[in-house]
C-alpha positions in Angstrom: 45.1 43.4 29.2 47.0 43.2 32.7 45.6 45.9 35.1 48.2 46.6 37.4 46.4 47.6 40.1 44.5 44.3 40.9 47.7 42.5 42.5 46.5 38.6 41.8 49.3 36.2 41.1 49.9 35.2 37.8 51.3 31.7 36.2 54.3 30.8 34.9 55.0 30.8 31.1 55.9 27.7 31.4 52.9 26.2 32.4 50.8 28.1 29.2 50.1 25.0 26.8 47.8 24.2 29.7 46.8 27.5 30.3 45.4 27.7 26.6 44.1 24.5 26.9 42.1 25.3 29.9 40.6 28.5 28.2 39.9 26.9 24.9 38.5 23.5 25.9 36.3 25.9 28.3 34.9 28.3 25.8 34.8 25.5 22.7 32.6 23.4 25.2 30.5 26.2 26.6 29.4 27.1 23.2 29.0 23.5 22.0 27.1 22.8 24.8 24.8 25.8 24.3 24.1 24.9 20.8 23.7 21.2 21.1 21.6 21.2 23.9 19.4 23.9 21.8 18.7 21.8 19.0 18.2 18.6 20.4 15.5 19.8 23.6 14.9 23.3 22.5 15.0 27.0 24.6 13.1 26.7 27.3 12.3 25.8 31.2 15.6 24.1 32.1 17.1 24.9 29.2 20.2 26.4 31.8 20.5 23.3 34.1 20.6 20.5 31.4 23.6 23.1 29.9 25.1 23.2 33.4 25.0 19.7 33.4 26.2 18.8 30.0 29.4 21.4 30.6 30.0 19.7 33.8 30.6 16.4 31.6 32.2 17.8 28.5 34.8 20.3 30.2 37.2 17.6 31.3 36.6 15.9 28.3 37.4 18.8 26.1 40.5 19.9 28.0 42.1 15.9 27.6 41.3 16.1 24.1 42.9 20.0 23.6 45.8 19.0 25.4 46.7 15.8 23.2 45.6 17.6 19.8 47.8 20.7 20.4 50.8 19.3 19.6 49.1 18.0 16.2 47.7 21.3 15.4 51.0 23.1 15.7 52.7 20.9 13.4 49.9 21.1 10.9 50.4 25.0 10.9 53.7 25.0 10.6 53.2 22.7 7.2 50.8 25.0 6.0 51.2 28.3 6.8 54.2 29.7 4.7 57.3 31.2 6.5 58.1 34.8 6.2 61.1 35.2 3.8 
């Protein structure tokens, strides 16, 4: 939801395919990084750094790989998911 009263720039439509990429790959890594790095060394002292550090690596690597699948994906919806009549 757009609150008009905070007056920050926004960016073009045409640049939201990375938009969406940015926002997925961020939160798909965030939460993969949590939950990996939770079963492999466990919850505890530095539990937050060794996630901080992991995101820092699997970001970038997450947004190259949204960007190229995207494409994919849509086409495999579009296959699947019947039109309306």
């Amino acid at each position: 939801m757009w609150c008009p009263a905070l007056k920050l720039p926004r960016i073009p439509l045409r640049f939201a395919p990375v938009v969406f990429a940015f926002y997925m790959s961020g939160l798909m890594a965030a939460v993969m990084t949590c939950v990996i790095t939770a079963i492999n060394r466990g919850v505890g002292p530095g539990y937050l750094e060794t996630v901080a550090r992991a995101y820092a690596m699997t970001m970038p690597i997450a947004f190259c790989c949204v960007l190229l699948v995207r494409p994919l994906v849509g086409r495999l919806v579009e296959w699947t998911v019947r039109k309306p009549d």
